[in-house]
Every structure is written in C-alpha cells, then in structure tokens.
N, C-alpha and C positions, 0 to 999 in steps of 0.2 A: 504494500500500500504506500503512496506516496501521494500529498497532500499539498497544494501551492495555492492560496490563495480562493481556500472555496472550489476549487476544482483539482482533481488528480487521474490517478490511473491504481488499480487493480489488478494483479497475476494471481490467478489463483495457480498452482504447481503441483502436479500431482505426481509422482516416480511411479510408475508401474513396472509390473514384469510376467509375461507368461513365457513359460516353458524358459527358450532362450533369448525371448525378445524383453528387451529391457528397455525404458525410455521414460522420456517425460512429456505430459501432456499438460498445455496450458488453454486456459478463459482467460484473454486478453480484457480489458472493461475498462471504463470510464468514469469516474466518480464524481458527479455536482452537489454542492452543497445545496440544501432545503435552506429556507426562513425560519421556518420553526419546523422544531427544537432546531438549532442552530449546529445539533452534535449528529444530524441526520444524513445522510447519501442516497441520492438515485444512483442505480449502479445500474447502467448500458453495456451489452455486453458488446463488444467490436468484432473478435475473431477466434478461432479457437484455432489451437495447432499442435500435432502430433509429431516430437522430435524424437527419434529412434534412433539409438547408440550407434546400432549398425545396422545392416541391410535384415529385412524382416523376413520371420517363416511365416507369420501369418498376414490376412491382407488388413491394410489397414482401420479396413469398415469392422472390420471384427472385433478388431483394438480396442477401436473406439465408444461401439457399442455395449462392451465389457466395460469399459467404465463409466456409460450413463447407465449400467444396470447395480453397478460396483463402489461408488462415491455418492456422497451426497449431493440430490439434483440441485440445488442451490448453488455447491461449487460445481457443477458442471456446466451447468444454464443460469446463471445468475440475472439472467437479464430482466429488471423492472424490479429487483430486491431494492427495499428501501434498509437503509444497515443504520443501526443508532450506535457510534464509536463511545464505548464507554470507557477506556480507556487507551493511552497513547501513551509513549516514550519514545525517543531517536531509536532505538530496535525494532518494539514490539508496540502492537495494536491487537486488541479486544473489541470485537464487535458483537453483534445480535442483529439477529431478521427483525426489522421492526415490525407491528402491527402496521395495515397496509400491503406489505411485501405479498407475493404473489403466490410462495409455499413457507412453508417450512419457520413460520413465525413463531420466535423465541429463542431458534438456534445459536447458541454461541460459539464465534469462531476467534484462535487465534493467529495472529498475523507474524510473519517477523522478515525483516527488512534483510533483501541479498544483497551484497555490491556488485556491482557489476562483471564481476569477473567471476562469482558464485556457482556453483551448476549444483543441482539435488543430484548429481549421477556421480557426484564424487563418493 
C-alpha cells in the first residue's frame, strides 16, 4: 500500500505453487481517499498479473483459477472494496472491508511495505 496525498496504489501478492510451478500472482489497484470517514478507500482494481518463476507445466487459466477458488475473493477481485485503514506505520498497514464494500465486510487485512527490489519468490 502506498499513500500520497489522498490517492495511492495497492498490490495485493500472492506466492503460489502447484506441483512444480511456482510464482506470484498480483491485483494491481488504485486507492482514493473518501470525505468521510477520512481513514476510508475506494479501491479500483486496474490489472491482475500472473509472474511464473519459470516456464509452466500447467496452463495459465488453470493457475489462475486455482487461486480465485484458493485466496480470499477480496484479494483476488478487490474491485469497488471500500477499506477503512485502521492502522498505519512506514512498514505496515491494517485494514478492514468496510461496510459498503461489495463482499466480505469486516475482513481484516495486513499490509507491509516491499522496496522495490523485494520479490515474495525469494
């Protein structure tokens, strides 16, 4: 999560692996700040993308469907979740589906910040 200004961006990150296919699956997203409560987000989702260590044995649709059956649909599909950040720090964020959001209202999610040069495949 990254914040500037009433407006950011969202990765959700997921590591997966079947058999011998390992990789990461991201929800790219867009976050704008509400009026009120002032600690609220519409979250857009932009794009989703399936990065695969290496060349795969399974096809991708397969992958990917195993993990909208396999993660929680929220971070798979986030799009039109309104998220109230109940807590922050330069790491880490804490959020919740607020009431409004589209499923899965109450959820608490924890956030924590990569640098840029990061990979979950390490």
């Amino acid at each position: 999560v990254c914040l500037d200004q009433g407006q950011g961006s969202l990765v959700n990150c997921i590591s997966w692996q079947w058999g011998q296919d390992v990789g990461q699956f991201e929800a790219r997203c867009t976050l704008q700040a509400l009026e009120e409560p002032r600690s609220r987000f519409l979250v857009t989702l932009q794009d989703h993308r399936l990065l695969p260590a290496s060349k795969l044995n399974l096809s991708p649709a397969t992958i990917v469907n195993q993990l909208a059956l396999t993660i929680p649909f929220e971070l798979f599909d986030p799009d039109g979740s309104l998220l109230d950040l109940v807590y922050a720090d330069p790491m880490l964020r804490i959020s919740r589906q607020a009431p409004g959001s589209r499923r899965a209202v109450g959820a608490a999610h924890v956030w924590s910040r990569l640098n840029q040069n990061d990979s979950l495949l390490q």
